[in-house]
C-alpha positions in Angstrom: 58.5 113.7 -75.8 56.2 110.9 -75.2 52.4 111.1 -76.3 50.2 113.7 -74.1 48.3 111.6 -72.3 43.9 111.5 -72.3 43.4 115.1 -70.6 46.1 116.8 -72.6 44.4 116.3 -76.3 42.0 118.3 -77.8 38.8 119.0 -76.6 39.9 117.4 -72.9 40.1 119.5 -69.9 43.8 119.4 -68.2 41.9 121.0 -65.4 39.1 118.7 -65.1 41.7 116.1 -64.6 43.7 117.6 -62.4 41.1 118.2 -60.2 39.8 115.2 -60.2 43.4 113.2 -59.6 44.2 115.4 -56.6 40.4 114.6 -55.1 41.4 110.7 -55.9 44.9 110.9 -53.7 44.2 112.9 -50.8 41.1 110.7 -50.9 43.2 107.6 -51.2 45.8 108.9 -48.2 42.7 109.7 -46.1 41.7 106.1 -46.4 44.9 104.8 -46.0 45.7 106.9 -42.6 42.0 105.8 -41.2 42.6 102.4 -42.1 46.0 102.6 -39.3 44.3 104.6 -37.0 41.1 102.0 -37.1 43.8 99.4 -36.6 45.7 100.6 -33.9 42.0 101.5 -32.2 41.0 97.7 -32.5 44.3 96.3 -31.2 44.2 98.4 -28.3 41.2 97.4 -25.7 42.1 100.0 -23.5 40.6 102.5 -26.0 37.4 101.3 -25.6 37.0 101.5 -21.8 36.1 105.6 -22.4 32.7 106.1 -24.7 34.5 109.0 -25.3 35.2 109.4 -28.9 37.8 112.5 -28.2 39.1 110.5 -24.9 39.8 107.6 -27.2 41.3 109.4 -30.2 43.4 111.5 -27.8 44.5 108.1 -26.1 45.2 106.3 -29.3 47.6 109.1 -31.0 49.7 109.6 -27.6 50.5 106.0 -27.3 51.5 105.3 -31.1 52.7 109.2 -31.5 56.0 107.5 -33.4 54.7 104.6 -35.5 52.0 106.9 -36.5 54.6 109.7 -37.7 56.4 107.7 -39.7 53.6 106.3 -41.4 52.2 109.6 -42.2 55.2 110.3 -43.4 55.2 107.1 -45.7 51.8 108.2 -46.7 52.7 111.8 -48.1 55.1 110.7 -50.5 53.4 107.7 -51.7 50.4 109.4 -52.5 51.3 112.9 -52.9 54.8 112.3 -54.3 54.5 109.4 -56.0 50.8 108.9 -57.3 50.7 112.3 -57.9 54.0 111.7 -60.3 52.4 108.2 -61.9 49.1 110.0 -62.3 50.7 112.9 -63.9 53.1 111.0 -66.3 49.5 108.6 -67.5 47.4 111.5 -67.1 49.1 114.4 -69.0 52.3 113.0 -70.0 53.5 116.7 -70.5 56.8 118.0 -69.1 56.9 117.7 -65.5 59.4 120.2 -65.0 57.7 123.3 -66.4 54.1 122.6 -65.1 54.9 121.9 -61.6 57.8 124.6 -62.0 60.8 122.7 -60.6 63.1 125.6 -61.7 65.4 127.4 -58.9 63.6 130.8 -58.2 65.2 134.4 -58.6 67.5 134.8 -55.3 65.1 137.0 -53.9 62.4 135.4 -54.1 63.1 132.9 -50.7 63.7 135.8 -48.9 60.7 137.8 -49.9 58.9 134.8 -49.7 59.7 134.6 -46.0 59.1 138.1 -45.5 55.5 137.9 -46.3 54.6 134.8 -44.3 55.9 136.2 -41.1 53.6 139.3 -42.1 50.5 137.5 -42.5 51.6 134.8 -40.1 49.7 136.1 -37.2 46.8 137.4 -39.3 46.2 133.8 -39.6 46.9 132.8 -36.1 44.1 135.5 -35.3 42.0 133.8 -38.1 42.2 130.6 -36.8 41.2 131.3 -33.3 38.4 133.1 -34.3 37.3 130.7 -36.1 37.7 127.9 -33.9 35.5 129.8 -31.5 32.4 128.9 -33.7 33.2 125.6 -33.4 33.8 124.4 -30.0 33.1 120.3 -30.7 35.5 120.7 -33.6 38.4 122.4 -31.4 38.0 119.9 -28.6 38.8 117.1 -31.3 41.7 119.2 -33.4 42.9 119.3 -29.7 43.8 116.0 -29.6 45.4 115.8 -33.3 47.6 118.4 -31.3 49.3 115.5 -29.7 51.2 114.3 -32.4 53.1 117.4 -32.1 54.7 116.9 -28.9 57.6 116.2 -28.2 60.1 115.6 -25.2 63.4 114.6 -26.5 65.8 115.2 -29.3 64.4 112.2 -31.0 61.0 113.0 -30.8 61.6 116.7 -32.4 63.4 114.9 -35.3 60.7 113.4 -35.5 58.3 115.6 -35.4 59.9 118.1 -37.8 60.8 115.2 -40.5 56.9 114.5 -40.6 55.4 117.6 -39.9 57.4 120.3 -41.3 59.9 118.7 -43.8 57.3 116.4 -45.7 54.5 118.3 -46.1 56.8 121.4 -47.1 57.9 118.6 -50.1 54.8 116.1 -50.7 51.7 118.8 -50.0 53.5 121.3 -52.2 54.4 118.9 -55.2 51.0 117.8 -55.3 49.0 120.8 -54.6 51.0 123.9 -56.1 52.9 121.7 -58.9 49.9 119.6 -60.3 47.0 121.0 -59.3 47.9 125.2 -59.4 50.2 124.3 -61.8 47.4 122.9 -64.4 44.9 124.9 -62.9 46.4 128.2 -63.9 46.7 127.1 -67.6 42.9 127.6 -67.5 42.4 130.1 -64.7 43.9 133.2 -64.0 44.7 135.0 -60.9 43.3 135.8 -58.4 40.8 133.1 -59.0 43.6 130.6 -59.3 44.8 131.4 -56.1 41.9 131.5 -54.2 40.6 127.7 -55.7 43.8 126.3 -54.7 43.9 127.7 -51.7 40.2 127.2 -50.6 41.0 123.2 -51.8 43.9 123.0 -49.8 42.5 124.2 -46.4 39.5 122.0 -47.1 41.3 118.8 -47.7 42.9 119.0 -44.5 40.1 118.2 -42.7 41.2 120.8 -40.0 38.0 122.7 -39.7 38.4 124.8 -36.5 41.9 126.5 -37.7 40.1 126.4 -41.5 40.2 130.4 -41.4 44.1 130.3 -40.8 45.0 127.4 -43.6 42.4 129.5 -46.2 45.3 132.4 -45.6 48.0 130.4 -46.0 47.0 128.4 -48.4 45.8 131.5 -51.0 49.2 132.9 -49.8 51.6 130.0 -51.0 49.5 130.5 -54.4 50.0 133.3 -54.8 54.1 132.7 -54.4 53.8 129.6 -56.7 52.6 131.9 -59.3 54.8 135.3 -58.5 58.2 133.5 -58.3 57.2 131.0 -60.5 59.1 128.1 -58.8 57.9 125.3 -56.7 60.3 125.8 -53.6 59.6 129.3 -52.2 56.4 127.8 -51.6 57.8 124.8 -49.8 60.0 127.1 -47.6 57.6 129.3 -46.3 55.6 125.8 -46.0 58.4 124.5 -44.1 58.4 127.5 -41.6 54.8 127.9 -41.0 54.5 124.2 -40.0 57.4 124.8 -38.0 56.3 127.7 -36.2 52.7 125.8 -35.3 54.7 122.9 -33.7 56.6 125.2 -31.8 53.5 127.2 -30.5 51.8 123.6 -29.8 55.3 122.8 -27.3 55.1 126.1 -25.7 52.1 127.7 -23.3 52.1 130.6 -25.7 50.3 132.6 -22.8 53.3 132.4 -20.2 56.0 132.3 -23.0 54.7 135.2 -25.2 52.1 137.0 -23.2 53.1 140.3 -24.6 51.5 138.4 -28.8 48.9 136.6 -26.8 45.8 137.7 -24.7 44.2 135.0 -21.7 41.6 134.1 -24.6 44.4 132.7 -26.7 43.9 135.5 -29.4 47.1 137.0 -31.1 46.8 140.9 -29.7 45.7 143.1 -32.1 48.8 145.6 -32.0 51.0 142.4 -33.6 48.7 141.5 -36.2 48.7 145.6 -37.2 52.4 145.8 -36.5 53.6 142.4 -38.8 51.0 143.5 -41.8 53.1 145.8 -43.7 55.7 143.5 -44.0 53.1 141.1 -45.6 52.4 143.8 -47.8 55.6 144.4 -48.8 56.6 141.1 -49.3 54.0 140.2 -51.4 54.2 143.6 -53.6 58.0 142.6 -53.9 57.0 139.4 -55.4 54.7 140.7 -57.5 57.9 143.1 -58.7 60.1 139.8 -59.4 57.2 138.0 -61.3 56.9 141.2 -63.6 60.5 141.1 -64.2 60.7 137.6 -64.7 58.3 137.6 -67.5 60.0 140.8 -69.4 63.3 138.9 -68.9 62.3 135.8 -70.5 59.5 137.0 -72.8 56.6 135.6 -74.5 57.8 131.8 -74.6 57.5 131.8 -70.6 54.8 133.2 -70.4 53.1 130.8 -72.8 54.7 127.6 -70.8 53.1 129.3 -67.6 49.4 130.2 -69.5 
């Protein structure tokens, strides 16, 4: 194996560097998606005939909904795929495959997986209105991100699902559950580990009204990463939540599913009581396979995993 790299020897911090790699690439993919958007809002002078900063933004990411897709997409896995892989290999230089847990899972952990997401999934839908109602300037402008959702045609919803759904389920997971969970955990344990990675993913997304609905999912797919110990549970239930927020953003929820939604937008109460028990039992069934995964393999896994 080649030489552990700075933050692997003795006396460094893996952690420490960890933390501070994934600050430098979503910080990195932030400036490289304002830098296109900034563009696009100079080239086009109809933008600036509104003062309106949520007019114009709302303007600017309905006409270049596509381009703007696909380099988002673009953006994921360059930074989050492959600067998190360079940084890693320069970084660490450690084995790649048991930190950021690229193993297949237990066969029932997918299922389990998906269990508990649709349990909690409309605790977080009721989280996330909630908490957007605190912050009325913030939901007006998330309202226009909304737009890049959309979409009419069978092309667009390729689209949409290849950027929205499929990449983040591949690049957000790699970078935050493989590297930064991954390396966090050999210094942390749970819970704590699951709640920093989960508070540091809904904060980097910059999506403050819905923050209370990302902080659920994000401790949630945590807390997978660690109970099945593999990367792509996680990037399933990823996959499903993202794909169930693009479908709610194509459909009037209210005159669609009136019977999960009240006139204020709020999930009803009844579903959020009805769906939580199979959260729980998804997530106690997980916690099952995790303890029989480590009796299974013994000590040596659970050192690679510490």
């Amino acid at each position: 194996m080649a030489e552990r790299g700075f933050w692997e020897r003795e006396g460094r911090s893996p952690v420490l560097g960890a933390f501070i790699a994934t600050t430098l690439i979503v910080a990195l993919y932030s400036l490289a998606g304002n830098i296109v958007f900034l563009a696009y809002m100079l080239g086009d002078m109809r933008g600036f005939a509104s003062s309106d900063w949520i007019q114009l933004r709302h303007g600017i990411l309905t006409r270049y909904r596509e381009p703007i897709l696909v380099m988002t997409m673009g953006f994921e896995f360059l930074f989050f795929g492959l600067g998190t892989f360079l940084l890693f290999r320069i970084w660490h230089g450690t084995s790649l495959r048991e930190r950021f847990r690229i193993s297949l899972p237990a066969p029932a952990a997918l299922p389990l997986a998906v269990l508990g997401a649709v349990g909690i999934f409309p605790l977080a839908l009721f989280a996330g209105e909630l908490f957007s109602r605190l912050f009325p300037f913030l939901r007006e402008l998330e309202g226009a991100n909304e737009n890049l959702a959309h979409a009419g045609s069978p092309g667009a919803w390729a689209l949409v699902v290849a950027a929205i759904c499929v990449t983040p389920a591949l690049c957000e997971e790699f970078l935050f559950r493989g590297y930064f969970q991954g390396t966090l955990s050999r210094g942390m344990g749970s819970p704590w580990s699951w709640i920093l990675t989960g508070g540091f993913f809904a904060l980097v997304h910059q999506n403050y009204f819905g923050l209370g609905a990302l902080l659920i999912i994000g401790i949630y797919l945590a807390y997978v990463f660690d109970a099945s110990g593999s990367i792509w549970p996680g990037s399933l239930v990823h996959f499903l939540y993202n794909g169930a927020i693009v479908v709610l953003a194509n459909l009037d929820e209210h005159a669609v599913l009136p019977w999960a939604f009240d006139g204020r937008g709020f999930v009803r109460l009844p579903i959020v009581a009805a769906a939580l028990p199979l959260g729980i039992a998804g997530v106690w069934s997980l916690a099952a396979i995790k303890r029989t995964r480590r009796i299974t393999a013994g000590p040596r896994a659970i050192e690679a995993e510490a």
